[in-house]
C-alpha positions as CSV (number, residue, x, y, z in Angstrom):
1,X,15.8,21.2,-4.7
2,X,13.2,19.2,-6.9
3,X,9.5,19.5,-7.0
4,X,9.4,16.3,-5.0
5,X,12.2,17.0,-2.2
6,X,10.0,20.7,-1.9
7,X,6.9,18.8,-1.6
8,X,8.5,16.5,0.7
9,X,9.8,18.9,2.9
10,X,7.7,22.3,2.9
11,X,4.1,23.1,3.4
12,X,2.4,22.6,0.3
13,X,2.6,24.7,-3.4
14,X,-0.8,24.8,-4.6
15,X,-0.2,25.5,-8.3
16,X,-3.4,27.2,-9.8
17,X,-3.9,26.8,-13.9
18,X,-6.8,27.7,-16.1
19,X,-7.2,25.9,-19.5
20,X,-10.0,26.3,-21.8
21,X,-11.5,28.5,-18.7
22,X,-11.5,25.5,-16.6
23,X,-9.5,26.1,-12.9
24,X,-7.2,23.3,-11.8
25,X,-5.5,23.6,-8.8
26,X,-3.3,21.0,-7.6
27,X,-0.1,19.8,-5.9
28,X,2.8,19.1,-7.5
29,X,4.4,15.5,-6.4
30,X,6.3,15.6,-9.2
31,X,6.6,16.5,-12.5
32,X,3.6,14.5,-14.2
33,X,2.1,13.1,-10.4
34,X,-0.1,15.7,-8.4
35,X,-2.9,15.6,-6.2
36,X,-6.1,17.4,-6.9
37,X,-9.0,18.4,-5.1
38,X,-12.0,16.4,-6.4
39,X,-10.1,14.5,-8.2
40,X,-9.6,10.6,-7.8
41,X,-10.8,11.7,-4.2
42,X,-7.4,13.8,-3.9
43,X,-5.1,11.2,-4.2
44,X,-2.2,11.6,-6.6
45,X,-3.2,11.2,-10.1
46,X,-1.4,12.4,-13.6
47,X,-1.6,15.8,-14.2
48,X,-4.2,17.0,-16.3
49,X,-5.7,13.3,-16.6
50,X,-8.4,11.3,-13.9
51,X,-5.5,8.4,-13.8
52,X,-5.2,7.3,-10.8
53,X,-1.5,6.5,-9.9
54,X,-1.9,3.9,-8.1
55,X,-3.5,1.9,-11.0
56,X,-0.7,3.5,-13.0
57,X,1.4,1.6,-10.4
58,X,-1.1,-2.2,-10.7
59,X,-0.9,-1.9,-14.1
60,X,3.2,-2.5,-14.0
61,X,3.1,-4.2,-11.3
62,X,1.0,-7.0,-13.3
63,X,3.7,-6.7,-16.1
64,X,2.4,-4.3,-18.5
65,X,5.5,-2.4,-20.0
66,X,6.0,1.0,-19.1
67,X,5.8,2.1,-23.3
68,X,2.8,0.1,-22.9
69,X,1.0,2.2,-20.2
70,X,2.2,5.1,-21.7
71,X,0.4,4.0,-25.3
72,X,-2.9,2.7,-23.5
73,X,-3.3,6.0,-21.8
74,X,-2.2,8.4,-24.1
75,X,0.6,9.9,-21.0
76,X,4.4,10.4,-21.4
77,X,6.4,7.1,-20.7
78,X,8.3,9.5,-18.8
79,X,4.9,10.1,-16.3
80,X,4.6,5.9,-16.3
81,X,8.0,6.2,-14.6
82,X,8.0,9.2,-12.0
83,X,4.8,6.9,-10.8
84,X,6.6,3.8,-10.1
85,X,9.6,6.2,-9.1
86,X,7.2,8.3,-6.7
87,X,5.7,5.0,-5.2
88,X,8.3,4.6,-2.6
89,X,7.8,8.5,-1.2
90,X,3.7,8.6,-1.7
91,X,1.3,6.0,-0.6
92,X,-1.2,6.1,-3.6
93,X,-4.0,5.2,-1.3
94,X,-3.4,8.3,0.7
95,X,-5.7,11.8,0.0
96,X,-3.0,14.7,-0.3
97,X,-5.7,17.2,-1.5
């Protein structure tokens, strides 16, 4: 089962991390897309960045290229695509966290 089937279908995962003795505690959606307490209000962002997927998702929606994104934001192309992927499971305006 994949991340996003689990966090589809079971109660939620909370995956806690420390880097550079900062806490981050989140919920996987995906691979690259989580949701966050206190972050971007707890709606899903990119893991490990305060990018919003939802703009992610306005941001190709408008026509930028998904190498584009990817360059502008300094993420995986592969994260640019698990958003607009994800987009039909998660409403981005939604607070999972």
């Amino acid at each position: 089962m994949s991340q996003t089937s689990a966090a589809l279908t079971s109660s939620p995962q909370w995956i806690h991390e420390e880097t550079d003795g900062v806490s981050y505690d989140y919920l996987p959606l995906g691979k690259y897309v989580v949701a966050a307490r206190g972050v971007c209000g707890g709606r899903p962002t990119i893991k490990h960045h305060r990018l919003d997927a939802r703009h992610v998702l306005a941001f190709f929606n408008r026509g930028d290229s998904v190498q584009q994104i990817a360059e502008n934001y300094r993420i995986p192309a592969e994260a640019v695509e698990e958003v607009i992927r994800l987009s039909s499971l998660f409403d981005y305006e939604k607070s999972y966290a």
